[in-house]
SEVO-785630 format. One record per residue: residue number from 1; residue in one letter; x, y, z of N, C-alpha, C in turn. Coordinates in steps of 0.2 Angstrom, whole numbers, plus 2048, in hexadecimal, padded with zeros to 3 digits. Layout:
// residues N
ATOM    i  aa  npx  npy  npz  capx  capy  capz  cpx  cpy  cpz
ATOM  NUM   A    X    Y    Z     X     Y     Z    X    Y    Z
...
This chain:
// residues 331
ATOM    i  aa  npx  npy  npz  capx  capy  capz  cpx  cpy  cpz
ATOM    1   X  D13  88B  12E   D18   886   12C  D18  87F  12F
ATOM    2   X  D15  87E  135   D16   87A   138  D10  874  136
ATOM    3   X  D0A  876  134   D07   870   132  D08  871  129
ATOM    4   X  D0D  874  127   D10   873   120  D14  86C  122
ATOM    5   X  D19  86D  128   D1F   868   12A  D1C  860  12A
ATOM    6   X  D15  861  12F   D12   859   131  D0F  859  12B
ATOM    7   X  D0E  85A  124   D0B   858   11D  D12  855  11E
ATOM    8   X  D17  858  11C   D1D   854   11C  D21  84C  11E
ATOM    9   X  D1E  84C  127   D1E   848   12A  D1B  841  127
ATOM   10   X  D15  844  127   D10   83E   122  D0F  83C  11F
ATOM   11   X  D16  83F  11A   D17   83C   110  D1E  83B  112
ATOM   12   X  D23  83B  116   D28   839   111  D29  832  113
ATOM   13   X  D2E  82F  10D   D30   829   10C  D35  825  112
ATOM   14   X  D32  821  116   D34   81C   11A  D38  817  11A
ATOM   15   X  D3F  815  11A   D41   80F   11A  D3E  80B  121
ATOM   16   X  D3A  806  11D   D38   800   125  D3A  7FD  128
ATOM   17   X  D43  7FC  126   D46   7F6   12A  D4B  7FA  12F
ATOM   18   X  D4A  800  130   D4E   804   135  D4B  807  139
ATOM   19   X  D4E  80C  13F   D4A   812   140  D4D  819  13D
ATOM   20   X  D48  81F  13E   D49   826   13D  D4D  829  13E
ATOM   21   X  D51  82C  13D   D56   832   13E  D53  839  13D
ATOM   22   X  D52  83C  144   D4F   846   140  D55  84A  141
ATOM   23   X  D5A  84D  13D   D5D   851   13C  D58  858  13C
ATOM   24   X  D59  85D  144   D55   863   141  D5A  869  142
ATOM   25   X  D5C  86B  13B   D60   870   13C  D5E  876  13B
ATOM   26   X  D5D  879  143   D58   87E   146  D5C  884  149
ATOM   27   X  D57  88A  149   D59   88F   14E  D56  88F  154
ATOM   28   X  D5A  894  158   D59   893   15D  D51  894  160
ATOM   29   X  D4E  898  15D   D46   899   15B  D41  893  15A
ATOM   30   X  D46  88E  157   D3F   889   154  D40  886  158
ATOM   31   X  D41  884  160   D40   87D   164  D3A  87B  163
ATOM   32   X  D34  882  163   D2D   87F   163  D2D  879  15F
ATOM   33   X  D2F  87D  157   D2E   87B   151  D30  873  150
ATOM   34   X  D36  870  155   D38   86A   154  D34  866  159
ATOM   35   X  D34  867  15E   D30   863   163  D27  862  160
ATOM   36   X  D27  866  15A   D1F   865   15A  D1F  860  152
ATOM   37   X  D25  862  14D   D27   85D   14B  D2A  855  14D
ATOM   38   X  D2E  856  152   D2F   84E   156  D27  84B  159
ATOM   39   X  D26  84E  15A   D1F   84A   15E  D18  848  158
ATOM   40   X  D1C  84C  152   D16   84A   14C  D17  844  14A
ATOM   41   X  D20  843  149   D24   83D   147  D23  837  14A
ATOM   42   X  D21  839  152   D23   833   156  D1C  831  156
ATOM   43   X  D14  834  153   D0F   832   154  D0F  82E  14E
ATOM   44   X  D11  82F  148   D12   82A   141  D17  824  140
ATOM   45   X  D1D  825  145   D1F   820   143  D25  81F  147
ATOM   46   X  D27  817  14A   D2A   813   14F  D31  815  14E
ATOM   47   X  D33  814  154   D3C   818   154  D3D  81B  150
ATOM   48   X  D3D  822  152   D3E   82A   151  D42  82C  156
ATOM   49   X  D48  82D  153   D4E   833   157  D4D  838  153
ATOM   50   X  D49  83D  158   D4D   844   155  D52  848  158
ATOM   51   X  D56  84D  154   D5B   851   158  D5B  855  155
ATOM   52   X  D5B  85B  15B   D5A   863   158  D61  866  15A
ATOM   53   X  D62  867  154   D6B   86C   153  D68  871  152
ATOM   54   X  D67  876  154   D69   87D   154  D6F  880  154
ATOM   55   X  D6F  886  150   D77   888   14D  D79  88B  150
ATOM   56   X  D79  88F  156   D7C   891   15A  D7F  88A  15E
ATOM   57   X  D7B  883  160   D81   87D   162  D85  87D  15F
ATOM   58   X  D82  87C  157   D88   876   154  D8E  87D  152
ATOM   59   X  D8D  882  151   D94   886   152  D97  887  158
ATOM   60   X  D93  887  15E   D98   888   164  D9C  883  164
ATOM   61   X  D99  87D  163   D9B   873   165  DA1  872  15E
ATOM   62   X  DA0  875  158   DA6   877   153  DAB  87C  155
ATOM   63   X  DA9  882  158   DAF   884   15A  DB3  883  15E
ATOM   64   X  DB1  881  163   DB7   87C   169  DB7  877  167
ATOM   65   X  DB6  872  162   DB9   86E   160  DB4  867  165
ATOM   66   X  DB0  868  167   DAC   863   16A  DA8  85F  166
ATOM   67   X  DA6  861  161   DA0   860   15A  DA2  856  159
ATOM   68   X  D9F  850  159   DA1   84D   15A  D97  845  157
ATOM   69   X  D99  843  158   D92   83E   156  D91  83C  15E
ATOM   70   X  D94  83B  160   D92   839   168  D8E  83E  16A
ATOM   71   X  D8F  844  16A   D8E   84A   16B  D87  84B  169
ATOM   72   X  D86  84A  163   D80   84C   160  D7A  846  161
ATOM   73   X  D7E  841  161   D78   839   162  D78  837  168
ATOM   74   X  D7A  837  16E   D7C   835   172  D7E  82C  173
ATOM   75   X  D78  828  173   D7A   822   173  D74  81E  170
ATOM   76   X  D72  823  16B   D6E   821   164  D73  820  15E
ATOM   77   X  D70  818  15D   D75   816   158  D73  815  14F
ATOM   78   X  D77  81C  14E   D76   820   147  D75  81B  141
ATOM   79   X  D78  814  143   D7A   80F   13D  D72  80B  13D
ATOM   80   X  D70  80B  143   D6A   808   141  D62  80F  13E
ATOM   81   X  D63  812  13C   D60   816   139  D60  814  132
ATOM   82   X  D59  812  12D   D5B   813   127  D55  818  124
ATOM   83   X  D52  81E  129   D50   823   124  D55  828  128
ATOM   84   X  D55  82F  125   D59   836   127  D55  839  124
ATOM   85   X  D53  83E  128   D4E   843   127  D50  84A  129
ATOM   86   X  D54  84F  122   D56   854   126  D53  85C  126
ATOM   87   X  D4F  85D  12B   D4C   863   128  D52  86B  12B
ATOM   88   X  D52  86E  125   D56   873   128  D54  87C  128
ATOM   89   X  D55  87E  130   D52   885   12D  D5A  888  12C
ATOM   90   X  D5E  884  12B   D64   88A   129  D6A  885  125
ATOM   91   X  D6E  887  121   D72   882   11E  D77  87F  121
ATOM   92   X  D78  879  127   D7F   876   12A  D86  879  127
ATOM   93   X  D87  879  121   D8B   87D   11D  D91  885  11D
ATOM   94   X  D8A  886  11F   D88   88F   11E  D8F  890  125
ATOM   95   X  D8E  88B  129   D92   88F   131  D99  88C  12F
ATOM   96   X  D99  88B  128   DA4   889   125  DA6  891  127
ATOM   97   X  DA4  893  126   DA7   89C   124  DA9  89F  12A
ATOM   98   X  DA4  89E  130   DA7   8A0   136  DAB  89C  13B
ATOM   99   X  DAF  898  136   DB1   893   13C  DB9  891  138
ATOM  100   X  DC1  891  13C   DC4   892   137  DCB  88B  13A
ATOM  101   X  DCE  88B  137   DD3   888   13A  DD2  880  13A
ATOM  102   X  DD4  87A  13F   DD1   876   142  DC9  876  143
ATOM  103   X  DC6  87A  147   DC1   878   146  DBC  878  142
ATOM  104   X  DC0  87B  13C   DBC   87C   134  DBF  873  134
ATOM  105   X  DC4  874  132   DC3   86C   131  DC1  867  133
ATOM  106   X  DBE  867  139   DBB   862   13B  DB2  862  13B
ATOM  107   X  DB2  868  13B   DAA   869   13B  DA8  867  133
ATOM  108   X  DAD  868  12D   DA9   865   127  DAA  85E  125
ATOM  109   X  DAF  85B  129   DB0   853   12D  DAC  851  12F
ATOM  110   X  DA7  855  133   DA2   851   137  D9B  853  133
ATOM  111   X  D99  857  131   D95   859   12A  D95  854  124
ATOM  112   X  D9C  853  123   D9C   84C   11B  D98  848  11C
ATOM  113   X  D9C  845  125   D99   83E   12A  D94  83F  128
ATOM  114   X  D90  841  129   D89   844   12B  D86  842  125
ATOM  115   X  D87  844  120   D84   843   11B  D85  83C  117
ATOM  116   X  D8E  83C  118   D8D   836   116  D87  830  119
ATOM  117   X  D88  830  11F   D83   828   121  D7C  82A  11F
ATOM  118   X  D7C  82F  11E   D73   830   11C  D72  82E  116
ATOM  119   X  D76  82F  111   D76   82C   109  D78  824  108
ATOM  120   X  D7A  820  10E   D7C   81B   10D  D78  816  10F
ATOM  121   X  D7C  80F  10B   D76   80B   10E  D70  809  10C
ATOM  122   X  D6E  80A  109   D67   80B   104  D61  811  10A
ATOM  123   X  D65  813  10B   D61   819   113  D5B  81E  10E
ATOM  124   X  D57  820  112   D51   822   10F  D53  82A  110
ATOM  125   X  D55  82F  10D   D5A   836   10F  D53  839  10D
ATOM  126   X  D51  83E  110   D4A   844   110  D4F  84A  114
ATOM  127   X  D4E  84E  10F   D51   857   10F  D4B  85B  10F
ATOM  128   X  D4A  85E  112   D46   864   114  D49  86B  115
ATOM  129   X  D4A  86F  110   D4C   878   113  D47  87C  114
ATOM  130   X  D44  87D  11B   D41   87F   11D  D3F  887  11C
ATOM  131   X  D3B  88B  11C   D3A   892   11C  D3D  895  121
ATOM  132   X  D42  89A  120   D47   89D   123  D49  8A4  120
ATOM  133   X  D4B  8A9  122   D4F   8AC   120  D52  8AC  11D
ATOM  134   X  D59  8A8  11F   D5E   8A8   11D  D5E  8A2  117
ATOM  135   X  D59  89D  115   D57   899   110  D55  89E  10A
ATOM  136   X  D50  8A3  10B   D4D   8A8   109  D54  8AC  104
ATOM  137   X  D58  8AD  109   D5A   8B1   107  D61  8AD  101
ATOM  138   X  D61  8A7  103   D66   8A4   0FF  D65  8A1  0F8
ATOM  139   X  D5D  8A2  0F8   D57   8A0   0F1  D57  8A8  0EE
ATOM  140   X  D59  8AC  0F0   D58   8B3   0EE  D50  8B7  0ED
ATOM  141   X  D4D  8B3  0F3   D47   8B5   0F4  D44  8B8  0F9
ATOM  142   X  D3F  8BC  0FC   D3E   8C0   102  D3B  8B8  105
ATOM  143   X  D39  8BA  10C   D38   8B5   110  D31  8B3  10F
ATOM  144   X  D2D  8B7  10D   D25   8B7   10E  D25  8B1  107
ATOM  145   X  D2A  8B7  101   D27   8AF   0FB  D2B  8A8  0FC
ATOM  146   X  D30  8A7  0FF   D31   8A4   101  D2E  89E  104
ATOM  147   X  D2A  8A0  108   D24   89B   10F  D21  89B  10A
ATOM  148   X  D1D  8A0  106   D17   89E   102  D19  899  0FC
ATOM  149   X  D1E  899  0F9   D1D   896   0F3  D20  88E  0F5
ATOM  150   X  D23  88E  0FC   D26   887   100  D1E  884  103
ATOM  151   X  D1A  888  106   D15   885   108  D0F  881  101
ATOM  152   X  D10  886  0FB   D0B   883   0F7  D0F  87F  0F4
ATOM  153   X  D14  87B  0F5   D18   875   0F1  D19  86E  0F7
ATOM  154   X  D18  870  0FB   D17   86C   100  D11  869  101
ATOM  155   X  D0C  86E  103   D06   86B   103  D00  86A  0FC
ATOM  156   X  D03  864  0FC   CFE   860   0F6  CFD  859  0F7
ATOM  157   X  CFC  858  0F3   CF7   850   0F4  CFF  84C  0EF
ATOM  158   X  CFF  849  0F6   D08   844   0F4  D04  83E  0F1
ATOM  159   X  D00  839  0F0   CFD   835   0EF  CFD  836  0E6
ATOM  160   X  CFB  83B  0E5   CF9   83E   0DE  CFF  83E  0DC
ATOM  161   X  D03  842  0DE   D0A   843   0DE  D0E  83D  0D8
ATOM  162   X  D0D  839  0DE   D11   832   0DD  D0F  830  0D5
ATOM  163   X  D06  82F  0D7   D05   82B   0D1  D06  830  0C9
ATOM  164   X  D07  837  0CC   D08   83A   0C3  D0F  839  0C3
ATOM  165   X  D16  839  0C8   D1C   835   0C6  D1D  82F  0C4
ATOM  166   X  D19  82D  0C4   D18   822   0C2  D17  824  0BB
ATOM  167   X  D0F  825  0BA   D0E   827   0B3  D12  82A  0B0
ATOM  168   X  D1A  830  0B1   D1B   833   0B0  D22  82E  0AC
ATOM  169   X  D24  82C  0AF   D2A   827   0AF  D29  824  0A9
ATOM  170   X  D20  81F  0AA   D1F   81B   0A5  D1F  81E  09D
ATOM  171   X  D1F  826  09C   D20   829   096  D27  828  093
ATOM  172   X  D2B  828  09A   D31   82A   098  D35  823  098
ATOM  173   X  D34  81D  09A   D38   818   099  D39  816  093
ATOM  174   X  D36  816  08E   D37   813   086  D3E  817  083
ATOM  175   X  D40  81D  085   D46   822   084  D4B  81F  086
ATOM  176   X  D51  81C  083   D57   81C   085  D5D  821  083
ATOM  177   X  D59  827  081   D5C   82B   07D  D58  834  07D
ATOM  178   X  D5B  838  080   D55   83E   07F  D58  843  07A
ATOM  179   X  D55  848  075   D57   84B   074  D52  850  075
ATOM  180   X  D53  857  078   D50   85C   07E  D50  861  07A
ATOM  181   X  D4A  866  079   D4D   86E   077  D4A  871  07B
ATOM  182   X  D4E  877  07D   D4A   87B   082  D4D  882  07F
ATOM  183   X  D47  887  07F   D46   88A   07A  D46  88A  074
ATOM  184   X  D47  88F  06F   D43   88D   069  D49  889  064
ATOM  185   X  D50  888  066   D53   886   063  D5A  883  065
ATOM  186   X  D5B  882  06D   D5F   880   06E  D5E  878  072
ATOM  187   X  D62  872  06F   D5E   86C   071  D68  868  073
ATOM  188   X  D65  864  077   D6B   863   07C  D67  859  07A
ATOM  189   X  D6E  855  07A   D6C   84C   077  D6F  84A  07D
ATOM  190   X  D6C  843  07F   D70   840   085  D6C  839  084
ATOM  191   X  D72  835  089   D70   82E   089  D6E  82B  08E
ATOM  192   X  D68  826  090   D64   825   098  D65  81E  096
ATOM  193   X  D68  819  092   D67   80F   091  D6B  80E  098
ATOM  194   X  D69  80B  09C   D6B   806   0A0  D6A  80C  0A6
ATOM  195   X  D65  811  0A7   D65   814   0AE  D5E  818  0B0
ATOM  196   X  D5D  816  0B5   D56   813   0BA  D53  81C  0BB
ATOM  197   X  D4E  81F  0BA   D49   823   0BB  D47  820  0C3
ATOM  198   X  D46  827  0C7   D45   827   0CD  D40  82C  0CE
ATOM  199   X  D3D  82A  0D4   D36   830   0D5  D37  834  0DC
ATOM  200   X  D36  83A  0DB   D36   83D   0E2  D30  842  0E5
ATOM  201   X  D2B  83C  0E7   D25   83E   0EA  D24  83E  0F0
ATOM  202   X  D2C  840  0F4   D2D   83F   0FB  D31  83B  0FD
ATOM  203   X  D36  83B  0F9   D3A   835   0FC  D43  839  0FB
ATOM  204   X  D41  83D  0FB   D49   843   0F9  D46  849  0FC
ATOM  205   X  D49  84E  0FA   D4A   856   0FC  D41  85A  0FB
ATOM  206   X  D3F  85C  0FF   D38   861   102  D3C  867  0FC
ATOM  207   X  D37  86A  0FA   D32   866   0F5  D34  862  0F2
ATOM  208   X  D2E  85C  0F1   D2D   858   0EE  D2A  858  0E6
ATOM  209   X  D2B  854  0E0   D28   854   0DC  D2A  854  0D6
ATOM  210   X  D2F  84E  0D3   D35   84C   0CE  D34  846  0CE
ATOM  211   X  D36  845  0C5   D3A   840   0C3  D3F  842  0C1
ATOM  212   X  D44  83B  0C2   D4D   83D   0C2  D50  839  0BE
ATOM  213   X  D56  83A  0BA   D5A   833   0BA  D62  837  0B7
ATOM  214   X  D66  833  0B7   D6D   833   0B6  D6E  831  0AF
ATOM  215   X  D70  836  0AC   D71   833   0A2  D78  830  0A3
ATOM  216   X  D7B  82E  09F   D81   82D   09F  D84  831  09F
ATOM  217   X  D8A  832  0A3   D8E   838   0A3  D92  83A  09E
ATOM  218   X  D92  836  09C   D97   839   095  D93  83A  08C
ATOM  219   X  D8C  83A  08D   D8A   83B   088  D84  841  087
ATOM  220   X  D86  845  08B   D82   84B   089  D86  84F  083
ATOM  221   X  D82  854  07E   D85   858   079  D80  85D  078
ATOM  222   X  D81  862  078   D7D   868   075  D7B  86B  07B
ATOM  223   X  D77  86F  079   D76   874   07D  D6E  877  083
ATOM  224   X  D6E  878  087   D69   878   08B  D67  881  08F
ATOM  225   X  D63  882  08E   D5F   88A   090  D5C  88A  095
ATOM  226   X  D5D  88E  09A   D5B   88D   0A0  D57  893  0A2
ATOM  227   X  D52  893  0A3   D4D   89A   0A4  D4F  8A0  0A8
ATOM  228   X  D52  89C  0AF   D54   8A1   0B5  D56  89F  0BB
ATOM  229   X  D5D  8A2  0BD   D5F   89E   0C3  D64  8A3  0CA
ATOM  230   X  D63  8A1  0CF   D65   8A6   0D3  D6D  8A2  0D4
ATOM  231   X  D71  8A8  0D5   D79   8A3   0D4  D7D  8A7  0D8
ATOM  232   X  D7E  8A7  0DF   D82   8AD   0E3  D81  8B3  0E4
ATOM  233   X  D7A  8B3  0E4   D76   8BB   0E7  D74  8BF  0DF
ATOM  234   X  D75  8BC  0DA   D70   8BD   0D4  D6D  8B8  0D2
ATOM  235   X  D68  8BC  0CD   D66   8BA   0C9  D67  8BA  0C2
ATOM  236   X  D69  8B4  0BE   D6A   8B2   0B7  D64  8B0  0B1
ATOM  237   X  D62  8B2  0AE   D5D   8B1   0A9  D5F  8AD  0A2
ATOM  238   X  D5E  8AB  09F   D5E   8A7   099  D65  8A5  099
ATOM  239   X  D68  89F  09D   D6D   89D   09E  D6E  899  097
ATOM  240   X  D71  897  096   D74   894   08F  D7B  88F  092
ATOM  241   X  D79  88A  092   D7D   884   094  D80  87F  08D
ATOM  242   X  D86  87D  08E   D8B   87A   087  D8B  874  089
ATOM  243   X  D8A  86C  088   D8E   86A   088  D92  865  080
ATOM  244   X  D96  862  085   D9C   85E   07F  D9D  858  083
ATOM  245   X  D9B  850  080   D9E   849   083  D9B  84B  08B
ATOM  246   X  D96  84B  08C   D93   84C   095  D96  853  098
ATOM  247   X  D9D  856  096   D9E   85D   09A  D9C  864  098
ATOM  248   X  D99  868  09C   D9A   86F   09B  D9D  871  099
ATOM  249   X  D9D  875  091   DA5   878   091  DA1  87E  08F
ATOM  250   X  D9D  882  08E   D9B   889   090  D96  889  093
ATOM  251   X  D94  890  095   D8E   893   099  D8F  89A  099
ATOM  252   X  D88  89D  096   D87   8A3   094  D89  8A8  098
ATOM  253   X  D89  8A7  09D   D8C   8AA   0A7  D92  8A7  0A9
ATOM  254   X  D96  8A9  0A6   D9C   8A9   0A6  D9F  8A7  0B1
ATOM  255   X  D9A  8AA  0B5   D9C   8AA   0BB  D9A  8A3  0C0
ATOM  256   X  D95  8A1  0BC   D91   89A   0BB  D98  893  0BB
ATOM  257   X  D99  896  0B2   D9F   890   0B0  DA4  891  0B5
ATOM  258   X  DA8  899  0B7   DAF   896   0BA  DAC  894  0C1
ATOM  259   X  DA9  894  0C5   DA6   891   0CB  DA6  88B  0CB
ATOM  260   X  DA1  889  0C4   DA3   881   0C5  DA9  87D  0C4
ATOM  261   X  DAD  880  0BE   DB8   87F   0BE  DB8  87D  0C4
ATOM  262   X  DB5  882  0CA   DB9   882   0D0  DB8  87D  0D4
ATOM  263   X  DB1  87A  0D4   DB0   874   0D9  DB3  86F  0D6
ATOM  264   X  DB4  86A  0DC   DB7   862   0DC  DB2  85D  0D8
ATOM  265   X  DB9  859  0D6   DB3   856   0D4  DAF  853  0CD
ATOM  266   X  DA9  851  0CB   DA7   851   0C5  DA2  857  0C5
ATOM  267   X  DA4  85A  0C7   D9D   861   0C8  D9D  864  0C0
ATOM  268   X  DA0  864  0BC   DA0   865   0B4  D9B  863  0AF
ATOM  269   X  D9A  85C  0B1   D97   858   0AF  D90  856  0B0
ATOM  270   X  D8D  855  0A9   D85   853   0AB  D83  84E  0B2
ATOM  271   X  D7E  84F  0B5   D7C   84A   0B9  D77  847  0BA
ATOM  272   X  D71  84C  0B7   D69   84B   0B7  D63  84E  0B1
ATOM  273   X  D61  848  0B2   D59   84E   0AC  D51  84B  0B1
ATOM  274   X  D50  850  0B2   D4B   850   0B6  D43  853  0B3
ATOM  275   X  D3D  851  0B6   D37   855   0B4  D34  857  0BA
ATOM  276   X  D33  85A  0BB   D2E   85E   0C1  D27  85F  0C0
ATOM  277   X  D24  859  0C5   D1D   859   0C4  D18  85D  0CD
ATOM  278   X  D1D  85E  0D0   D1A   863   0D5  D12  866  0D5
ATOM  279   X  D0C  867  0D2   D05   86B   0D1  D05  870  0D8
ATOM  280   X  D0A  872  0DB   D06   876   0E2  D09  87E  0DD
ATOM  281   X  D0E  87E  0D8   D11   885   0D9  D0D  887  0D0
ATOM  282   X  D09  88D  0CF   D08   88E   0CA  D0E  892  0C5
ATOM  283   X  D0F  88D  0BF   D15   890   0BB  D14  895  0B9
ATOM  284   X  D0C  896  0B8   D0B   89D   0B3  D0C  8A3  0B6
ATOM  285   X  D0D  8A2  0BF   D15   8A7   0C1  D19  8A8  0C1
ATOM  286   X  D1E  8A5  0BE   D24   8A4   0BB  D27  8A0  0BE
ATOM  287   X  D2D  89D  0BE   D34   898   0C4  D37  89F  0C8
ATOM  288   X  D39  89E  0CF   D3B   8A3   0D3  D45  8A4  0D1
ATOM  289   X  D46  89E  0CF   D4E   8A0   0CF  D52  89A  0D4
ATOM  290   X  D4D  898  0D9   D4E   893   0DC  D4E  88C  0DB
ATOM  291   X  D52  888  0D9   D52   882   0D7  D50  87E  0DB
ATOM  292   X  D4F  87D  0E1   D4C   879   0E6  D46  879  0E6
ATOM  293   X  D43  880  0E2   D3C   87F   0DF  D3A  87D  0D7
ATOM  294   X  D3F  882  0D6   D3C   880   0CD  D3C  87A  0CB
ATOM  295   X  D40  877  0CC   D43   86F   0CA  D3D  86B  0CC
ATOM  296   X  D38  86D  0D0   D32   867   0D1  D2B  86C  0CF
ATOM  297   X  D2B  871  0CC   D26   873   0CB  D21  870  0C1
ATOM  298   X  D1D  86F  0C3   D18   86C   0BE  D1A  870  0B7
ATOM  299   X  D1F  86B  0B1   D1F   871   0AB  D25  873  0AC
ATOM  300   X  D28  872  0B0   D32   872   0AD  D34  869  0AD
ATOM  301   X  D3C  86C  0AA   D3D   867   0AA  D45  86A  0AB
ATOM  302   X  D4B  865  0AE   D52   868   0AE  D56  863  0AF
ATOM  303   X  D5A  866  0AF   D63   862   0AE  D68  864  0B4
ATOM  304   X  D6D  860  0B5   D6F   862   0BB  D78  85F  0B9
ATOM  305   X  D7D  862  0BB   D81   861   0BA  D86  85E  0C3
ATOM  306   X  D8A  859  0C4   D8B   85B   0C9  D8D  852  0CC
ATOM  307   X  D8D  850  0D2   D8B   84A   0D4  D83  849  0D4
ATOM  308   X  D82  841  0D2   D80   83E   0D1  D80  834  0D3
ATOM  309   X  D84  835  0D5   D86   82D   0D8  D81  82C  0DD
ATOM  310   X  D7D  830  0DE   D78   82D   0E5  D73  82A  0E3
ATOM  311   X  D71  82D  0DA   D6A   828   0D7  D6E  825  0D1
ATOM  312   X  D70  820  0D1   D73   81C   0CB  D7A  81F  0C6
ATOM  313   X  D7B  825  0C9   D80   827   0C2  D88  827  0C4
ATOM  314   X  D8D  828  0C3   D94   827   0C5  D97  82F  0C8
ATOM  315   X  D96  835  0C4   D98   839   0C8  D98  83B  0D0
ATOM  316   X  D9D  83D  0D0   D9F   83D   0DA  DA1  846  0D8
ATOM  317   X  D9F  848  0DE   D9E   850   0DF  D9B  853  0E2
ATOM  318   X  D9C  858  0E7   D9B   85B   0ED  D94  85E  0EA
ATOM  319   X  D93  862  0E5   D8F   866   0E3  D88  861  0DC
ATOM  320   X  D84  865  0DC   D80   863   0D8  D7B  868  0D6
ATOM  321   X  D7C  86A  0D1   D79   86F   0D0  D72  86F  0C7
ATOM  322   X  D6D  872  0C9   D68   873   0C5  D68  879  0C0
ATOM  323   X  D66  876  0BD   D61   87C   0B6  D5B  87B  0B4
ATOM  324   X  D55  87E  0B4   D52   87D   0B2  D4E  880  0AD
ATOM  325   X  D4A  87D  0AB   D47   881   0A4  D3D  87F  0A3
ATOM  326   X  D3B  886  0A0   D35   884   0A1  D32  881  09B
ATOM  327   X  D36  885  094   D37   885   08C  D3A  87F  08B
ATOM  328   X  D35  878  08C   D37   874   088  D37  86F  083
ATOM  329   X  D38  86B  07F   D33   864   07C  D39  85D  07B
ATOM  330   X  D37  85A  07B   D3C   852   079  D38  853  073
ATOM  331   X  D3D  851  06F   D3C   852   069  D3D  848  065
């Protein structure tokens, strides 16, 4: 894992008018893992803070109420950071459930924070989910395929990367309009005039290996088929997605559509159409269910409902969620 991490270190996207932020949210096992990470960082490139949160602190410093920025930065000043780079072996989120009362409240107070400055400001945000267990087990996958299929999507040639996303762009810019089928007769119309394709060759969430953009929210119609997706300790195959004027208004998995009713927000509502040009993961072994993989793997493509206001679109919302498909053609 570790010289999978420092490929990492060496490809992602820099802003040069700041310094570094490392966000390493670790157990208590990985100090090696960060200190050999920090010293990769600090060999590449000029003012580099890292801080290593282990989840046993940050729930002790959450439940007595101590959890605070002073706390965690000391008198490292967070504003003048314009990259954030967060690699995590376990979800900062995940520790809501054991934590209840005031200190629930404030701990996802200081988690917003958190996230908010990282996305603001034109700041250069880099997510890494590390091979974990408990990552493993949230992808609904054993830990072995896990490491293995995260290592062969990581280590590739980012160079190449890049330039088959440029290329990839240059197909799709003359479209101001897509109309999508995936499978052999279900085809979903949308509108892209006045909004900017984006590439993610390292410059967003590990794995890298996408193009992005934000259609107009309110102009999706028809319908979209989704191969296979893990959704709360299952798995879902041949999902079948409705929409009507940009919203969701059926889905073949009934447990899918009320969970998303239930989030804040625009989470209803389309947010992305993406291509995945990844080369490390071979398709002809199918997509695992995990959309942190499938979504950049070479030969899908997906849609995503959800927020969106972070790459050019207007949706605000907590969640963001993908589908992907490997059955598809622009017609």
């Amino acid at each position: 894992m570790l010289n999978a991490i420092k490929t990492v270190a060496q490809n992602i996207s820099i802003n040069p008018t700041g310094s570094i932020l490392v966000h390493f949210w670790g157990l208590e096992e990985d100090k090696q893992l960060f200190e050999s990470f920090s010293e990769e960082m600090n060999m590449l490139y000029d003012q580099v803070h890292c801080v290593y949160l282990s989840d046993s602190f940050i729930f002790s410093a959450a439940k007595s109420n101590q959890l605070s920025i002073e706390e965690i930065y000391g008198d490292f000043d967070i504003d003048k950071a314009m990259t954030v780079v967060d690699l995590c072996r376990y979800a900062p989120t995940s520790l809501v459930t054991q934590l209840s009362g005031e200190a629930r409240a404030n701990f996802v107070t200081f988690i917003r924070g958190i996230f908010a400055h990282a996305t603001s400001n034109n700041r250069s945000f880099i997510q890494l989910r590390l091979p974990s267990p408990a990552n493993a087990t949230e992808a609904g996958l054993s830990y072995e395929s896990y490491e293995l299929i995260w290592k062969t999507l990581v280590d590739i040639d980012y160079i190449a990367l890049e330039q088959s996303c440029k290329e990839k762009i240059e197909v799709f810019k003359p479209y101001n309009h897509i109309k999508l089928q995936t499978g052999d007769r279900y085809v979903l119309e949308f509108n892209l005039s006045g909004r900017e394709w984006h590439i993610d060759a390292g410059n967003g969430d590990f794995p890298a290996g996408e193009i992005y953009i934000a259609p107009l929210e309110s102009s999706a119609s028809g319908q979209f088929l989704t191969d296979l997706i893990h959704w709360e300790g299952e798995f879902f195959k041949s999902v079948l997605l409705e929409f009507k004027e940009g919203i969701l208004i059926n889905c073949s998995e009934k447990t899918i559509l009320e969970d998303l009713k239930q989030a804040p927000g625009d989470a209803m509502r389309i947010a992305e159409f993406g291509i995945g040009l990844n080369p490390g993961y071979k398709l002809s072994k199918g997509i695992t269910g995990c959309t942190l993989f499938d979504e950049k793997l070479l030969g899908t493509c997906h849609i995503a409902v959800g927020m969106n206001n972070l790459f050019g679109g207007q949706n605000d919302s907590p969640v963001h969620v993908d589908f992907v498909s490997t059955d598809f053609e622009i017609l």
